[in-house]
N, C-alpha and C positions, 0 to 999 in steps of 0.2 A: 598826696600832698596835704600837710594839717594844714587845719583852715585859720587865718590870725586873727586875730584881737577884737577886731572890727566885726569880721563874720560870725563869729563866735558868739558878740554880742548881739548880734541881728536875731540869730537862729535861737538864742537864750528868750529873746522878744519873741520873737512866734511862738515858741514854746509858752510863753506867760499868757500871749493871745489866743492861743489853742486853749489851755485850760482857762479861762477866764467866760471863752465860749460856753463849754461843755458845761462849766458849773451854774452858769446864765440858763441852757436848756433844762439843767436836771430840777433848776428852781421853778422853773415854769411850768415843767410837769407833774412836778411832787404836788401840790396843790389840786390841780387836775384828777390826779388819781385817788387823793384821799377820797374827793365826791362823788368818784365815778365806782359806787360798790355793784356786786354783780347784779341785784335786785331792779337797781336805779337804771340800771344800761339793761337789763331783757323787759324789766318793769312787774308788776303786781300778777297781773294774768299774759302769762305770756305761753310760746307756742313753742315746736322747737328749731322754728327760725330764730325766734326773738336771742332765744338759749344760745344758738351757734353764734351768732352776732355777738353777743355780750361776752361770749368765750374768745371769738377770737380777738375783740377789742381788748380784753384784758391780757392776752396772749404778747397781743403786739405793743404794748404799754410797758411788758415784764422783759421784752426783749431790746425795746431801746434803754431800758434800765441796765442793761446787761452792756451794751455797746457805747454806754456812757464809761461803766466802771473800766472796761475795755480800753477805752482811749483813754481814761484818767492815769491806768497804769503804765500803756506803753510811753505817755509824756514822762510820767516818773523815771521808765528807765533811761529814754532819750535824755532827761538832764543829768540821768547818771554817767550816761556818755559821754555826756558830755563835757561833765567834772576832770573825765577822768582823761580827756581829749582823745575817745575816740566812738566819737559821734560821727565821722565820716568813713569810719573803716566799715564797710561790706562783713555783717556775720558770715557769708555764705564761703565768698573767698578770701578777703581782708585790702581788697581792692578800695580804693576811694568812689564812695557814693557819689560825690560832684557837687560842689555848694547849691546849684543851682536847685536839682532836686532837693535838697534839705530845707532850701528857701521854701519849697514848693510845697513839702510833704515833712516838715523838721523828725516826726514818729518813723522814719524813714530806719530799715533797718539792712536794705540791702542795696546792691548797685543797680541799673537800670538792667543790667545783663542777667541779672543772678535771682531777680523780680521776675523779668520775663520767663528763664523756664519754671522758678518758683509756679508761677501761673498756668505756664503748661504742663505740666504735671501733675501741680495739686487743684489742678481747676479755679475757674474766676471766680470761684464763691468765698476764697480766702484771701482775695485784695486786699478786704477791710482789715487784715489781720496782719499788715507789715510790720 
């Protein structure tokens, strides 16, 4: 079932909301990270705790930079879906996703059935990747 006019515009708004977030977080940490060089974060005389610490901080800095750009794109394709009206069809089967989850999740690219074994299959560590 396409979604009309009204829902179309809701989910067009989350979509604005969704990237409005993301670019709100990447600004707050881009500043963050310019000061945070590796020297500053293990410091002058350091050990190699100080080392791993300061490694994995920067580690974990470079990977919500990563899940930034991540979600930036899959909003791009989602309003390409949505251009093209079909933001609600299931890539897996071509099923309707359900407005409800698009309200819920708009980057949404599958049914709630075709998620599920998506997940069982390729394990919970690629949720973040619908």
């Amino acid at each position: 079932m396409a979604l009309n006019s009204m829902q179309n515009s809701e989910i067009a708004s989350r979509l604005d909301t969704f990237h409005r977030d993301i670019q709100s977080q990447l600004q707050a940490a881009g500043p963050q990270m310019e000061r945070e060089s590796f020297s500053d974060l293990a410091g002058t005389v350091y050990d190699a705790g100080d080392e791993s610490v300061a490694t994995t901080i920067e580690e974990l800095s470079y990977l919500h930079l990563e899940r930034y750009a991540r979600e930036l794109r899959q909003i791009e394709k989602a309003r390409k879906r949505l251009a093209d009206g079909a933001i609600d069809e299931c890539v897996e089967c071509g099923d309707d996703i359900g407005y409800q989850r698009l309200r819920a999740y708009p980057v949404a690219t599958r049914c709630i059935h075709c998620q599920t074994q998506h997940e069982k299959t390729f394990g919970a560590h690629v949720v973040a990747q619908v």
